[in-house]
N, C-alpha and C positions, 0 to 999 in steps of 0.2 A: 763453303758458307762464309761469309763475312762476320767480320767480328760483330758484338751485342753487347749491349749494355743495358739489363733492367731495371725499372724504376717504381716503388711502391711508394705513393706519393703523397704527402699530409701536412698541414700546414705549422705542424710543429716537428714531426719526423716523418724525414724520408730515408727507405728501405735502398739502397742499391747493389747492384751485383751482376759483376765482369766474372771476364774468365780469370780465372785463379787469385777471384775476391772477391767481398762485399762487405758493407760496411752501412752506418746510418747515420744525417747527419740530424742534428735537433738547430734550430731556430735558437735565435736568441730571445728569451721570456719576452723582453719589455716589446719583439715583434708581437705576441699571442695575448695580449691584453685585449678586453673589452671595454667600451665599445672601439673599435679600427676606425682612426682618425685618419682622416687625408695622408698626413704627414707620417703615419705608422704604415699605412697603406703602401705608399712609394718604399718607404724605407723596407721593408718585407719584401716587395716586389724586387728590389736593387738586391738584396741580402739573395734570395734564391737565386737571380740569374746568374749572379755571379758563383753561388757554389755551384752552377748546374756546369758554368764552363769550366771550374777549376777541374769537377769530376770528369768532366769529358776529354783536357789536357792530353793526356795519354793516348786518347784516339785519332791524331789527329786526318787521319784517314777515313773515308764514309764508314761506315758501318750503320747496324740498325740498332735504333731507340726500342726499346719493348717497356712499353708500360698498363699499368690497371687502369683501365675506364673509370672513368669520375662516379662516383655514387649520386645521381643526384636525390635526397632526401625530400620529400614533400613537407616537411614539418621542419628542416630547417636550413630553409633555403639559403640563409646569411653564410651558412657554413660550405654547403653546397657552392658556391658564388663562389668563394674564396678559391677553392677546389681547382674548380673550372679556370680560375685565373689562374693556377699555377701549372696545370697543362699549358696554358699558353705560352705559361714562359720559358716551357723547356719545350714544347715546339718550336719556338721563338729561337731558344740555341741550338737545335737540333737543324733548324732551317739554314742558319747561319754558316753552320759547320758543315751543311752537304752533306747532313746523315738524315737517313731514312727515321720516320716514326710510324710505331705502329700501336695500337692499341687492344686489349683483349678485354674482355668481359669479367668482373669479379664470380659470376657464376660459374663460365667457361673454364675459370682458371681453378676454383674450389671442384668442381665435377673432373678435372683432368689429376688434379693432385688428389684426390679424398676419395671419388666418386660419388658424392654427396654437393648440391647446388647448394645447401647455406650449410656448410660446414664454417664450426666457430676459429679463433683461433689457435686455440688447445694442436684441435685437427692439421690444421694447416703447417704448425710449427714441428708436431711428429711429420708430416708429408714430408718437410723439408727438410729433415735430419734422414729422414729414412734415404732421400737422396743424395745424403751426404751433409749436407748444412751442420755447420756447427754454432749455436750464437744461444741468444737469451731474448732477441728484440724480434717483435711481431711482423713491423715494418722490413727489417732485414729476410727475416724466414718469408714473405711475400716477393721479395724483389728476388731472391735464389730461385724460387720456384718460377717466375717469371721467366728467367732466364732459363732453366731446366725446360719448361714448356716452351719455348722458341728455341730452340735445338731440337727438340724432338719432333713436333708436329710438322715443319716444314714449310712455314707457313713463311716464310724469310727467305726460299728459293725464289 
């Protein structure tokens, strides 16, 4: 199997995690202001891409991208949008780099870890210690489990 990199991904923190690590990174505040100007816009968009390649430095051989499916929310789509733009941008380095992406379902991923489709994150963060995970961040215990679930399922042959 090729190497993985998961990714639990949020416009202020995102969750990641390799083999033999994970870690989260946070956004720079003055990026997560409202309303997102033009000019905060670009600059957010520059800010992840480039932590998406510093994180991926280390691999610089294909391997696969695993990450959560975007939520899209009907009530707020402003947030949702944002969301969506930041899969692109790590599609965007994923494509760049000659690695694979793939994407799982936050239900698929809660019912594999929990066996429960809305488990909160209380659930999720016991899942991921039970697996081994050690940490304190929601986004990180999602991006383990991520990973843990593409190793096991098979779905990356």
């Amino acid at each position: 199997m090729s190497d993985r990199v998961a990714f639990d991904l949020g416009l202020r923190t995102t969750g990641v995690a390799w083999a033999g690590g994970h870690d989260h990174f946070t956004s720079p505040a003055k990026l997560n202001t409202s309303p997102i100007t033009p000019d905060l816009e670009h600059d957010r968009y520059c800010w992840w891409r480039d932590t998406f390649r510093m994180i991926m430095l280390p691999h610089p051989t294909t391997c696969d991208i695993v990450v959560e499916a975007p939520f899209l929310h009907p009530r707020n789509r402003t947030g949702s949008m944002g969301l969506v733009l930041l899969h692109g941008i790590l599609r965007g380095v994923a494509i760049d780099g000659g690695h694979r992406y793939h994407t799982v379902t936050p239900t698929e991923l809660k019912l594999w870890a929990t066996g429960k489709g809305k488990a909160d994150k209380p659930m999720m963060m016991d899942a991921a210690r039970h697996l081994g995970w050690v940490g304190d961040n929601h986004d990180e215990a999602d991006a383990y489990l991520l990973w843990c679930y593409a190793g096991t399922v098979g779905f990356l042959e």
